[in-house]
C-alpha positions in Angstrom: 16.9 22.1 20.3 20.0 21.7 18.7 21.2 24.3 16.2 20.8 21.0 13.4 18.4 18.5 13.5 18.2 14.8 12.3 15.5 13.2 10.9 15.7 9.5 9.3 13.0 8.6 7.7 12.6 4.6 7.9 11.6 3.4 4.3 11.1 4.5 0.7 8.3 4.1 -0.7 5.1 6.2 -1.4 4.8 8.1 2.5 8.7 7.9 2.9 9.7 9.9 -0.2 6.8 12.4 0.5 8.0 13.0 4.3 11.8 13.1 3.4 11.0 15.4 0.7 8.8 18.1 2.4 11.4 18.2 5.5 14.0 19.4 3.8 12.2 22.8 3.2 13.1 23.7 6.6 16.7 25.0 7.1 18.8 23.5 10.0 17.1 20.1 9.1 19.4 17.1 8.0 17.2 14.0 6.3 18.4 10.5 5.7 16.2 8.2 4.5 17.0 4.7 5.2 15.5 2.1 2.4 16.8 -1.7 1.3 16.8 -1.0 -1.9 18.9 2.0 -4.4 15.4 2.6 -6.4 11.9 3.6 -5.7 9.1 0.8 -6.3 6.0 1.6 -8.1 3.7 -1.0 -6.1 0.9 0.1 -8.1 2.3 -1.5 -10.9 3.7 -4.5 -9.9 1.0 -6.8 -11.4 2.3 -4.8 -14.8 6.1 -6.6 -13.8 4.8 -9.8 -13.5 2.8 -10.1 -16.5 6.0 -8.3 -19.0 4.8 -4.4 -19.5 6.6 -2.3 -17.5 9.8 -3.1 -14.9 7.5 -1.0 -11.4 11.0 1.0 -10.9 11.7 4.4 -11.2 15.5 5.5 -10.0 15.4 8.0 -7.1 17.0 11.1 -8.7 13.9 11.3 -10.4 11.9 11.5 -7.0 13.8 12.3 -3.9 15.1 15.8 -3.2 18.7 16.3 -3.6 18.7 17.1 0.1 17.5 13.7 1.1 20.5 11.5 2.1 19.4 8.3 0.7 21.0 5.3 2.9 20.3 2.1 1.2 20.8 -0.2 4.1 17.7 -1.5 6.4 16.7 -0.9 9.8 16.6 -4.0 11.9 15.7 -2.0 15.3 14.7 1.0 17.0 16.0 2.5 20.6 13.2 4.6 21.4 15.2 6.3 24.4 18.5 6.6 23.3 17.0 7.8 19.8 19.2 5.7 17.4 18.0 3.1 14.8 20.0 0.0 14.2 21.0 -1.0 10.5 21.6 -4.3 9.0 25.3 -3.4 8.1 26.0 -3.0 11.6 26.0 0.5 12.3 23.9 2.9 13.9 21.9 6.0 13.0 20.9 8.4 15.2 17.8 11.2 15.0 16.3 13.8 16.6 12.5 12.9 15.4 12.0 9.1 13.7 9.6 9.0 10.4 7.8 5.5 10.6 6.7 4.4 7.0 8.3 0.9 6.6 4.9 0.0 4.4 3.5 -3.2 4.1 3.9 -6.5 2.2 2.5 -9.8 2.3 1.2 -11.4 4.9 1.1 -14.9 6.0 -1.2 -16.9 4.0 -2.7 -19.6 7.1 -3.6 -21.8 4.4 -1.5 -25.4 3.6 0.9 -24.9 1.5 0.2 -22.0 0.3 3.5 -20.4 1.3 5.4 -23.2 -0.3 3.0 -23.9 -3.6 1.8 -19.8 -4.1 3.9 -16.5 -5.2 2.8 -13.4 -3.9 3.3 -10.1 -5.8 2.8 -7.7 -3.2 6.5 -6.6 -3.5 9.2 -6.2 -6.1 10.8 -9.4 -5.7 8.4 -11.0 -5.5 6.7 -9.8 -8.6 10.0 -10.6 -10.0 10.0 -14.1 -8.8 6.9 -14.3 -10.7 7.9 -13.7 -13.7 10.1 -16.2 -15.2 7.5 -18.9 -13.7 5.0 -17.4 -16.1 7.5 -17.0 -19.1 8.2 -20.7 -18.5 5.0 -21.7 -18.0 2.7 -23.0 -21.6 0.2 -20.3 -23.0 -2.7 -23.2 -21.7 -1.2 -23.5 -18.2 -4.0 -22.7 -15.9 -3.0 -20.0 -13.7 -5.4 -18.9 -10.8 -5.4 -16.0 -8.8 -6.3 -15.8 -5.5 -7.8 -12.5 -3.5 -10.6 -9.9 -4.5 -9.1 -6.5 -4.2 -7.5 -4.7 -6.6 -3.9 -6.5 -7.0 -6.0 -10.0 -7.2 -8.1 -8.1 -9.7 -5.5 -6.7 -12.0 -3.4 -9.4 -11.8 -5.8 -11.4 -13.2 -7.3 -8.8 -16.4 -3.2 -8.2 -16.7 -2.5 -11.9 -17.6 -5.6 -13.2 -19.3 -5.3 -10.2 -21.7 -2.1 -12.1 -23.0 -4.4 -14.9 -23.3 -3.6 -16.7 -20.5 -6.0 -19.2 -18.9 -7.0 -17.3 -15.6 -9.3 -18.3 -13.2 -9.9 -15.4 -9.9 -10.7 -16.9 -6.8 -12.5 -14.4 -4.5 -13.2 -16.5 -0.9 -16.5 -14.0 -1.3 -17.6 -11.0 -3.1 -15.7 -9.6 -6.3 -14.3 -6.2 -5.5 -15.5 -5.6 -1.9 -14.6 -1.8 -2.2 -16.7 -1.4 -5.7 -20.1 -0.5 -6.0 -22.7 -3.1 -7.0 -22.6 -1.2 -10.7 -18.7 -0.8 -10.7 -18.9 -4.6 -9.7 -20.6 -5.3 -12.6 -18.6 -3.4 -15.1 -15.5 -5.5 -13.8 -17.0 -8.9 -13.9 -18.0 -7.9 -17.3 -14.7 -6.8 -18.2 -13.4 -10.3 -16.9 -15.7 -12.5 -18.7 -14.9 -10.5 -21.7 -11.0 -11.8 -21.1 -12.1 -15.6 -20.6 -11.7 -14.9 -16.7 -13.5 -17.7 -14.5 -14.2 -15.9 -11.8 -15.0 -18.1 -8.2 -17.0 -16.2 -5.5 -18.9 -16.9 -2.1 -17.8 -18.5 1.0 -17.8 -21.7 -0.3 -14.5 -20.5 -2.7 -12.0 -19.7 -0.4 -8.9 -21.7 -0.7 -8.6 -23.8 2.0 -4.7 -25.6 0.6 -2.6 -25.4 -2.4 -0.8 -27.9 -3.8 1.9 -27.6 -6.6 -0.5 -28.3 -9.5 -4.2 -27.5 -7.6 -5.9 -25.5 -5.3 -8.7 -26.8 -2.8 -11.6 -24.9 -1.6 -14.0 -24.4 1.0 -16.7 -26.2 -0.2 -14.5 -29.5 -1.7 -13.6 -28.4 -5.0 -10.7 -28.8 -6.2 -9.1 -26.9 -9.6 -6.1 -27.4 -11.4 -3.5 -24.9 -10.9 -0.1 -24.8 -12.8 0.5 -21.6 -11.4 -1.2 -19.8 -8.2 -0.6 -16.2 -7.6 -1.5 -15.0 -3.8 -3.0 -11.3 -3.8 -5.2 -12.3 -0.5 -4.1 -10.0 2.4 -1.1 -7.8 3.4 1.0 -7.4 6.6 3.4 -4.7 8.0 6.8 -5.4 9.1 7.2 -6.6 12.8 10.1 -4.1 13.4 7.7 -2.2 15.8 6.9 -4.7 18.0 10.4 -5.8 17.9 11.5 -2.3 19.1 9.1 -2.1 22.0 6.6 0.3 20.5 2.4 0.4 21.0 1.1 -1.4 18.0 -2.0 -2.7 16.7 -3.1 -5.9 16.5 -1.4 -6.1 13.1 1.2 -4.2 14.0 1.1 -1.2 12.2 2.3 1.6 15.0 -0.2 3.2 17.4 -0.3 6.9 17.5 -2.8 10.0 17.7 -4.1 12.0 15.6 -1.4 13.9 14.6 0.5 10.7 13.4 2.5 10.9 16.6 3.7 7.3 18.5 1.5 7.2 21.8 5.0 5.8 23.0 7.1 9.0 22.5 6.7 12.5 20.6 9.9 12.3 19.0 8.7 9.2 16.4 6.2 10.0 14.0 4.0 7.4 10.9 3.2 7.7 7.7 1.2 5.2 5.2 0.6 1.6 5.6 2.5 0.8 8.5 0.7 3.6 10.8 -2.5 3.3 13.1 -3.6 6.6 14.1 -6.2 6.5 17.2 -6.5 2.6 16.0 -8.2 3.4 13.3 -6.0 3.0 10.0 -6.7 4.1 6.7 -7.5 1.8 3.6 -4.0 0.9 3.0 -3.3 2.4 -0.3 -0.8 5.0 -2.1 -4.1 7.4 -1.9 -3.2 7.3 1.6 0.2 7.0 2.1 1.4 10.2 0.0 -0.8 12.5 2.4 0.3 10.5 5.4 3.9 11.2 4.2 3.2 14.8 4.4 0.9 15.6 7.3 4.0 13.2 9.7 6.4 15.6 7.4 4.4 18.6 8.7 3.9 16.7 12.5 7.8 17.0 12.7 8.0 20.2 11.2 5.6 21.7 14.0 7.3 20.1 16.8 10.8 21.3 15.6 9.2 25.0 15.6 7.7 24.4 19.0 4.0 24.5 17.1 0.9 22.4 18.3 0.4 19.9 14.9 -2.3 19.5 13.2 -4.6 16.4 13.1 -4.7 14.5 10.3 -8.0 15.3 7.7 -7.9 12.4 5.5 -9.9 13.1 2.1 -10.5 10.0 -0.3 -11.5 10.2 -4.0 -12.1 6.3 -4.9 -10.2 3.8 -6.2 -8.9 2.8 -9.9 -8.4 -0.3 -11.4 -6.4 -1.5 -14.4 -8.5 -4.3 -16.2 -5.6 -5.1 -18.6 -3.5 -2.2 -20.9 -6.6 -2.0 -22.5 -9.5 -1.2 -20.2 -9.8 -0.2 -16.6 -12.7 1.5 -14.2 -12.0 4.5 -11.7 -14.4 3.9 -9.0 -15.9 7.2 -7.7 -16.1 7.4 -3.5 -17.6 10.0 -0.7 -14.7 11.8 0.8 -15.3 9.3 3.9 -14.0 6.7 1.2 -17.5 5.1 0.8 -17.9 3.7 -3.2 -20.6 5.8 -5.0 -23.0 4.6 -7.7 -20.5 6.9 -10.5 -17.7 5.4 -11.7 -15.4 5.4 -15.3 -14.9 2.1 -17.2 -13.5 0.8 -20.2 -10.8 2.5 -22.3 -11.6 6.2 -20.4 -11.0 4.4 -17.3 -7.6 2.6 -18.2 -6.3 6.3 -19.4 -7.5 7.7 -16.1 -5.5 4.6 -14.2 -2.5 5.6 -16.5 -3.3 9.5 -15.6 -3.2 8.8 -12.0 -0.1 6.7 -11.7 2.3 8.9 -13.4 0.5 11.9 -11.6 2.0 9.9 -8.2 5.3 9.7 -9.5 4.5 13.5 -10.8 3.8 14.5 -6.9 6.6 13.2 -5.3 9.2 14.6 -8.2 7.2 17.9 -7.5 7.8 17.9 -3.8 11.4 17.0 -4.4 11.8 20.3 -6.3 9.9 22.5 -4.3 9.4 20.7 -0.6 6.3 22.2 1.0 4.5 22.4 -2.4 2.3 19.6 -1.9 -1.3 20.4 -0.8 -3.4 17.8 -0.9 -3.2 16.2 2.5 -5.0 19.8 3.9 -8.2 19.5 1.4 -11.4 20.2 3.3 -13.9 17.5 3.9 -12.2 14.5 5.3 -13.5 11.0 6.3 -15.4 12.3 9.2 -12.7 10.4 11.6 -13.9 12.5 14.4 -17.3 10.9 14.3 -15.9 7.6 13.5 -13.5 8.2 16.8 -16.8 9.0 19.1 -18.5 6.0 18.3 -16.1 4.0 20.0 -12.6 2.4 20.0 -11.6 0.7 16.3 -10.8 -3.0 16.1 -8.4 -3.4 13.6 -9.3 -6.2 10.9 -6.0 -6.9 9.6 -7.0 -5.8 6.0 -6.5 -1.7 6.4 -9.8 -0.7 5.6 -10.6 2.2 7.8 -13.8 1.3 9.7 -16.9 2.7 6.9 -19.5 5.5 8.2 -21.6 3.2 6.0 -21.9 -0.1 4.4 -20.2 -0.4 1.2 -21.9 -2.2 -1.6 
């Protein structure tokens, strides 16, 4: 091993900052993270850009170590064996050990014209692209959301609260992740904003035009504007470079985060598949991702066995407008509980937790290797979930549930 080693970290966001931080606490180590844009994106708040309260950007100095070589540039490929990433400006950067952690984004929608017809928010231009459309757009334009989860959810509460006409198409069940009661609370919480809320089979949006949507079951509904929450996909620059993937394409590896391809590249958050079995894709994930391929890279440098990953959830929170909000409470294993926080106490625990994100990667940046979190006892049981049998990934990110969730 060379007396300096490089590390570049492929993307900034949530798993990127984390892993660039924590390796600079290691002397000898030189980290460039490589990101398309100059800022970090708060994707948790993205639904808060499109609908006017708050811009989702927070400017790197604030969360990336003054250590960390920031490169704002993106990589377009990888060569695994000569241990170089291509950029987009034409150069070349080469490493020692690769950090994967491009994230995710949107993924295709399969339906007719919904690409066309439908804006996504799942990223920041996108959000951003949004935005104007709904400034433009009449207070009694009928605006419809499509997709379930949170960002479907949120983006819905976020613009009915300005007394917009919302309609949330779900294609099934309101909040798969939720408990039946946390359901409740946040169908509640929508009817209270004038949200028309379509589940079941029978609504999923089967083509969108540029004033309707059309469903399964022959409806069709106006739609001035339709916003697309439904689904997410990773970055194809994987498969592109040759690497094991999944069936999404999120990069295979073991247990310690490593690439099943070579030793030397190492993934973090979204964009990773360890033993085929991802975790829900979510920042709850991705920040002790970041670290435990941080600490993968660290152990290998020191000629240390790494540890295997021990994933520990706590739920998940929702914003229901600036006004209201519901942390759902979860088994370790990430299984919803009956317990969870609604109303005003659970927008200020939402609010609480998002700043306490921004709080732990400006923390690591200060002290690298301060960061805990990803080694709390308990897990998600992964090694019982690995013995049952190989994982087939679903395309969503949901880590395969001990038990049903309802």
């Amino acid at each position: 091993m060379t007396e300096n080693t490089a590390v570049v970290v492929i993307g900034g966001g949530y798993a990127g900052v984390m892993a660039a931080n924590r390796l600079t606490q290691r002397t000898g180590v030189s980290v460039t993270l490589v990101n398309p844009r100059p800022a970090f994106v708060e994707r948790i708040r993205l639904h808060q850009l499109a609908g006017g309260s708050d811009d989702a950007v927070v400017q790197y100095a604030d969360v990336l170590g003054p250590d960390v070589r920031l490169l704002v540039d993106s990589v377009t490929g990888i060569d695994a064996a000569a241990r170089r990433v291509t950029l987009a400006s034409g150069g070349t950067a080469a490493y020692d050990y690769l950090v994967y952690a491009v994230g995710s984004g949107s993924a295709d929608p399969g339906v007719p014209g919904a690409a066309e017809f439908s804006y996504p928010v799942s990223t920041l231009e996108e959000a951003r692209r949004l935005r104007p459309v709904l400034t433009a757009a009449p207070a009694t334009a009928a605006v419809t959301v499509v997709g379930a989860g949170p960002s479907g959810i949120e983006t819905a509460a976020e613009l009915a609260e300005q007394g917009r006409k919302v309609t949330l198409v779900c294609g099934g069940v309101l909040g798969p992740y939720l408990h039946a009661r946390g359901r409740r609370s946040v169908a509640r919480r929508l009817a209270a904003l004038g949200v028309g809320v379509v589940e079941g089979p029978g609504g999923r949006v089967t083509a969108v035009t540029r004033d309707r949507i059309r469903l399964a079951d022959g409806r069709e509904l106006p739609s001035d504007v339709t916003v697309w929450t439904a689904g997410f996909g990773v970055p194809d620059l994987a498969v592109r470079s040759g690497l094991s993937t999944d069936a999404v394409g999120r990069l295979l590896t073991d247990e310690t985060l490593t690439s099943v391809d070579d030793d030397r590249i190492v993934a973090a958050g979204d964009s990773a598949a360890p033993s085929d079995l991802p975790l829900r894709m979510s920042c709850q994930a991705a920040i002790p991702l970041g670290a435990r391929a941080a600490d993968t890279v660290l152990s290998r440098i020191a000629g240390e066995r790494p540890a295997p990953l021990n994933a520990v959830f706590a739920g998940q929170c929702i914003s229901l407008g600036r006004r209201a909000g519901i942390f759902q409470f979860a088994r370790r294993n990430d299984v919803a509980v009956p317990f969870h926080v609604a109303g005003r106490p659970g927008a200020k625990l939402k609010e609480f937790v998002c700043r306490g994100i921004v709080k732990h990667l400006a923390g690591e940046a200060r002290e690298p290797g301060s960061y805990r979190l990803h080694r709390v006892s308990g897990g998600t049981g992964r090694q019982e979930l690995l013995a049952a049998g190989p994982a087939r990934s679903t395309g969503t990110g949901a880590q395969r549930p001990t038990q049903p969730v309802r």
